[in-house]
C-alpha positions in Angstrom: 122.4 140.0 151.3 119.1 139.3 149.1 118.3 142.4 147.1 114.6 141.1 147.9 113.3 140.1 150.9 110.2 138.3 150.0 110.2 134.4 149.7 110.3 132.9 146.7 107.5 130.7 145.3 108.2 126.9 144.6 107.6 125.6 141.4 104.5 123.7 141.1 104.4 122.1 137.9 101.0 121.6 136.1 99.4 118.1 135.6 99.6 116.7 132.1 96.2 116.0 130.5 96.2 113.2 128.2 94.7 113.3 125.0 93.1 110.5 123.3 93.5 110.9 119.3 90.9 110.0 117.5 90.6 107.1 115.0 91.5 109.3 112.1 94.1 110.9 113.6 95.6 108.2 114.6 95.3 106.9 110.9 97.1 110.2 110.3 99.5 109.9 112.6 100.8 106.0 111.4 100.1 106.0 107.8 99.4 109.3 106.5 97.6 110.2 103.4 98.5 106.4 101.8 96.0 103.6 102.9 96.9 99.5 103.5 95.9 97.3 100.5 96.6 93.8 99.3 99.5 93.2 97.3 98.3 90.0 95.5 95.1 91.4 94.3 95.0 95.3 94.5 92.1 94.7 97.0 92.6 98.0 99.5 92.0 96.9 102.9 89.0 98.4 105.1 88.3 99.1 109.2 87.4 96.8 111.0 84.1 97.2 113.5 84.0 98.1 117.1 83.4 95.0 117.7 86.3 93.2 116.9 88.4 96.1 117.8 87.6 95.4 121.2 87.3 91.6 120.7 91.2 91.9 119.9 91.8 94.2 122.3 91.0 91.7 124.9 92.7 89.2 123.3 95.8 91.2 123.1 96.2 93.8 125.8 99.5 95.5 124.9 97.3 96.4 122.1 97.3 100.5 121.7 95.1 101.2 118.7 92.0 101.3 118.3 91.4 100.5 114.5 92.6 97.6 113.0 93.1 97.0 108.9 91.6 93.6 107.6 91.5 92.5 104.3 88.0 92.1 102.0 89.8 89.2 100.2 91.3 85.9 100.7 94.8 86.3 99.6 96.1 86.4 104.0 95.0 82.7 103.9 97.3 81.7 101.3 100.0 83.9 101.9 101.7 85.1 104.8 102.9 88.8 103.7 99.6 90.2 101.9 99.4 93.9 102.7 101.4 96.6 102.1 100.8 100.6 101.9 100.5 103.0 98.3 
């Protein structure tokens, strides 16, 4: 016999809230304090704009981010592996 006589509750779990990170926490979160330069000309590598965030986003939908790193020089044209992180 029960010891108590009352029905137990069912378990009802609570619904999970996602959180969006922000852009700099994201940053955070991937890269930490270091930041993406190039490697052919010590050139460190800057955000892109909303725009072309989203441009790209469209263009690639698996896409998860929502920065992107682009270079302010030309050495990505001439060679394939140009960034790298200090």
């Amino acid at each position: 016999m029960p010891k108590n006589k009352k029905p137990r509750k069912k378990y009802t779990p609570k619904p999970m809230v996602k959180k969006r990170l922000t852009i700099e926490q994201q940053i955070k979160m991937i890269y930490g304090d270091k930041r993406p330069y190039c490697i052919h000309c010590d050139k460190p590598a800057v955000l892109a704009s909303d725009e072309d965030v989203k441009a790209y986003k469209q263009y690639d939908t698996t896409y998860q981010l929502d920065f992107i790193y682009v270079p302010q020089c030309g050495c990505y044209n001439e060679f394939e592996e140009w960034m790298d992180i200090k």
